[in-house]
N, C-alpha and C positions, 0 to 999 in steps of 0.2 A: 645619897640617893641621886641630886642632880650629877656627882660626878659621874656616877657609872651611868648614867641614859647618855649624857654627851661624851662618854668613850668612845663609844663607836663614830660622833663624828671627828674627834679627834684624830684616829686613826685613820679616816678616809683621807683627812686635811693631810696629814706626814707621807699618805702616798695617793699623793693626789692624780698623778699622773699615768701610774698604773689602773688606778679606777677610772678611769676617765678611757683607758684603752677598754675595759672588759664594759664600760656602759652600751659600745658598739654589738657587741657580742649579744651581754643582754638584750638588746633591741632588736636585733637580727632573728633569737633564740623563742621568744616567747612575743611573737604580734599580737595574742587576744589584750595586752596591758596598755596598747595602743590606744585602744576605744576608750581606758579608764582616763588615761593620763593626756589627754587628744585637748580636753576642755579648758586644762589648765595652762597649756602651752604659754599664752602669755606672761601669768606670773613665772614660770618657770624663765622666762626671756628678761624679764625685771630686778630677778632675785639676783643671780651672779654681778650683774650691774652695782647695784647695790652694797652688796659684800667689800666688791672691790674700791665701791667709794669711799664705803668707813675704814679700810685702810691704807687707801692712798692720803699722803701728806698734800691739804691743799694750800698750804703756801707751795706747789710743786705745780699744782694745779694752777690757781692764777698766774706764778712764773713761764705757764706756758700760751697761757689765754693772752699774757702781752705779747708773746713772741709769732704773732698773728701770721707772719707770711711765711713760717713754717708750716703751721698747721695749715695753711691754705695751699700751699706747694703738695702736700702730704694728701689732701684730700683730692685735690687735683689730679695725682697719680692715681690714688684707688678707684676712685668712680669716672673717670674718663677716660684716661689715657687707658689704663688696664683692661678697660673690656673693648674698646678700639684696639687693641692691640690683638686682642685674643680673638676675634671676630677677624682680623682679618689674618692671624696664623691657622685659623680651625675652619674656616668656612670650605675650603677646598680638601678637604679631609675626608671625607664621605661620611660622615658622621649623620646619625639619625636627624632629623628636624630638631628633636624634643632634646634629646642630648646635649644639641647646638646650642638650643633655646637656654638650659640649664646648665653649661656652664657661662656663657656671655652673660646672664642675669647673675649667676654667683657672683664673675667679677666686677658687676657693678653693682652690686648690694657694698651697703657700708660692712662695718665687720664686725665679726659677731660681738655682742655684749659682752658675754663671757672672756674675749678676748685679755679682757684686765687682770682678770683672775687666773688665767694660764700664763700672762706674761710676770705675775709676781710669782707663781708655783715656779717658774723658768729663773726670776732673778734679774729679768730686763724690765723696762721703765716704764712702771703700772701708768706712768701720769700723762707722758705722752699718748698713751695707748688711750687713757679716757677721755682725754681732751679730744683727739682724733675722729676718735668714733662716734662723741656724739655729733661734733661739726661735721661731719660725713652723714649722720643718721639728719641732720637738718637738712642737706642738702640734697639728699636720695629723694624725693617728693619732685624734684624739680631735672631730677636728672635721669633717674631711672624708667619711666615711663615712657619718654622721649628714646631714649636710647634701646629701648623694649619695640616701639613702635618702629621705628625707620633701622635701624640694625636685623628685625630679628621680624619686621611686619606685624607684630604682636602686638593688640591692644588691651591694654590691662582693664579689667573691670574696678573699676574704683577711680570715682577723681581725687584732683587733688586735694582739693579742701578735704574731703575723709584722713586722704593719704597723711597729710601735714598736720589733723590733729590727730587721727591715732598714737604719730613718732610722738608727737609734742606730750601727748598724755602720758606716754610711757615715761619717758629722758624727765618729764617735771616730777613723777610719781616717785621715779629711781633718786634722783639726787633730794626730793622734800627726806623718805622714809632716812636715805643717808645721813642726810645734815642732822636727825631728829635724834636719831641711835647712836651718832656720833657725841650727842650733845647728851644724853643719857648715858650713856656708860661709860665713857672720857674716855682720852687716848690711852694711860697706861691699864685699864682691864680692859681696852680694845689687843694691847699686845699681849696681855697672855691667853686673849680669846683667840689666837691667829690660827691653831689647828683647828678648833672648834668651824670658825669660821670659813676659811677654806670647805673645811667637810662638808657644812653647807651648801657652800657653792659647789663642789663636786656632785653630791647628791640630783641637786639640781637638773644639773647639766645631766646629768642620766638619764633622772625623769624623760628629759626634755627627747633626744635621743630614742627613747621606747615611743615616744608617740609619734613622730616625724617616719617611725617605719613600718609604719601601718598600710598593708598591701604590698612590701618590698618582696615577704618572704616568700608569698606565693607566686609572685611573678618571677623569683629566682629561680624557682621549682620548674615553673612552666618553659621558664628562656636560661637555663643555668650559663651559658656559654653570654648571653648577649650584656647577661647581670655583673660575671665574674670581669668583663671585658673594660666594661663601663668605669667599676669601682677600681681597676688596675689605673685607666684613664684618669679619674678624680683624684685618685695620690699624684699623678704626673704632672697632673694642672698647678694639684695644689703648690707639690713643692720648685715648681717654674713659677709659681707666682712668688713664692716667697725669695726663691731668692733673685729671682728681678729684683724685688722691692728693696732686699737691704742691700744687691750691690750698685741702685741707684744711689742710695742714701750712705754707703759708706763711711764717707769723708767724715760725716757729724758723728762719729764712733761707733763701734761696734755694738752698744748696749741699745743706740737710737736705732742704728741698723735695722738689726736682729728683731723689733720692737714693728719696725716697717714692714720687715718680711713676713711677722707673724701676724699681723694686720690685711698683706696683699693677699696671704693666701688661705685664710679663715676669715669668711664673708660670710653675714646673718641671711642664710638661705631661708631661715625660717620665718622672718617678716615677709618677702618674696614670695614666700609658697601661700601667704594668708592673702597678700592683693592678689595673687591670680584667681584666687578662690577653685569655682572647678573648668576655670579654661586653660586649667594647664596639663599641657600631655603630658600620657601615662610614663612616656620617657623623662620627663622634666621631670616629675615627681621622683620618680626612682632614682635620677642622679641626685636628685636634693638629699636622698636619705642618705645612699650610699657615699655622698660626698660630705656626710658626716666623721665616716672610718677616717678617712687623713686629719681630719681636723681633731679626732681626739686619741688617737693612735699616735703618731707624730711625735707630739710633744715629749712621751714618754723613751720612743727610740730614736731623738734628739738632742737628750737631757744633756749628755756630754758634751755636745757639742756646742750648746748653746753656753752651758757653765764654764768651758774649756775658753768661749773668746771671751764673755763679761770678765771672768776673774782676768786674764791678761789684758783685756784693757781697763782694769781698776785699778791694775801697778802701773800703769805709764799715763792713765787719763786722768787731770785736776778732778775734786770734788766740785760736781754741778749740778744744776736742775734735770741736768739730762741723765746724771752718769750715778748718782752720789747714793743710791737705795730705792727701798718703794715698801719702806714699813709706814706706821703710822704716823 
């Protein structure tokens, strides 16, 4: 009996990245499931988090916590340098306010939680990606407001003391439930839970998607030419962020790369869209949904490419903290 209920997420888990393209569609396709699924956005932002900690190796994890002024170079690029960057390639673009607003905030949001869990679906280095994002999500409280306010004139409603204990509550809730699930179920029936698991997280991540596009479908109705334009724009961002990101980072191999890029250009718009609460324009919101499609469309019609450079840099790269897996 318990097999056949966790088929179906087995199945998700084995294609995971195909679901993960039609969760855009879904969300696009049916808005009333918006209002359903609106309340739960947070745990839906927790859960993937999560997933991906009980199978990331954390002797992989502290291996990268010493290796501190990578990870700090790493953050460094995402939440500064990147939306300084982008703010001043876009500002002379003619681009709407709200637009402007909503991509310069994407790229200085840390990167989405889920990012770990699309980057083991991918085969690149679940551990980097976790360690990353959440020293990125500590450090979003002290950077992103700032950079909201004198980039973009925008002041976010929320201080920071909220700011830095909402992250804080989340990142402690995510790795306690991990450490707990990990320590009840052990590492070998964590690997034969691996589709199961995944499914989970794909499920998720869909959830999350149907609520994030709540008012898109009508305003695409209304402005179909201003909607289609935008979400054209949000794949162009996204995939100019990514690969900024891994041909900065090149040199440290293709798997860290690859791992960078998919971090530069999948950013947790959806922490973002809850500090602005309702000061953020009708534009900004729209890209935040819309700049959903790249980030889970992508990965699916990237597959090759991304599996095509890991496996050739696994024949010529030593086994390492960087390069060597991201099972359990």
């Amino acid at each position: 009996m318990i097999a056949t209920l966790l088929s179906p997420l087995a199945f998700m888990g084995r294609h995971a990245t195909r679901f993960l393209a039609f969760a855009v569609v879904l969300g696009f396709a049916i808005p009333p499931l918006s209002a359903l699924v609106r309340p739960y956005l947070a745990a839906l932002i927790v859960l993937p988090l999560v997933i991906a900690l009980m199978r990331i190796d954390w002797v992989d994890l502290r291996a990268y916590a010493r290796r501190w002024k990578l990870i700090a170079l790493l953050c460094f690029w995402m939440i500064i340098v990147s939306p300084v960057l982008a703010w001043l390639v876009l500002k002379d673009m003619g681009l709407t306010d709200g637009v402007l607003a909503g991509m310069v905030l994407m790229a200085a949001a840390p990167p989405i939680v889920s990012a770990a869990a699309i980057a083991l679906f991918l085969g690149l280095d679940g551990a980097v990606v976790i360690v990353s994002t959440v020293a990125a999500m500590w450090l979003t409280p002290f950077i992103l407001p700032p950079m909201a306010l004198y980039l973009l004139d925008l002041a976010l409603e929320i201080t920071l003391t909220t700011f830095m204990l909402r992250l804080a509550a989340l990142v402690t809730i995510a790795f306690g439930l991990a450490w707990i699930l990990r320590r009840v179920i052990g590492p070998e029936q964590l690997v034969s839970m691996r589709p199961h698991l995944d499914g989970a997280a794909v499920l998720a991540m869909t959830c999350f998607v149907v609520g994030v596009f709540d008012g898109v479908t009508g305003m695409a109705l209304e402005m179909p030419r201003h909607v289609l334009t935008t979400t054209i724009l949000a794949f162009a961002f996204n995939i100019a962020l990514q690969v900024a990101g891994a041909a900065l980072f090149w040199r440290l191999g293709p798997r860290i790369a690859l791992s960078v890029g998919l971090m530069s250009g999948n950013c947790n718009m959806g922490l973002v869209l809850v500090t602005l609460s309702d000061r953020a324009d009708a534009d900004t919101i729209m890209y935040f949904a819309v700049g959903q499609a790249p980030m889970y469309m992508l990965p699916v019609l990237l597959t090759p490419v991304y599996r095509y450079l890991v496996a050739r840099s696994d024949r010529k790269l030593p086994r390492t903290p960087g390069n060597k897996g991201n099972t359990t």
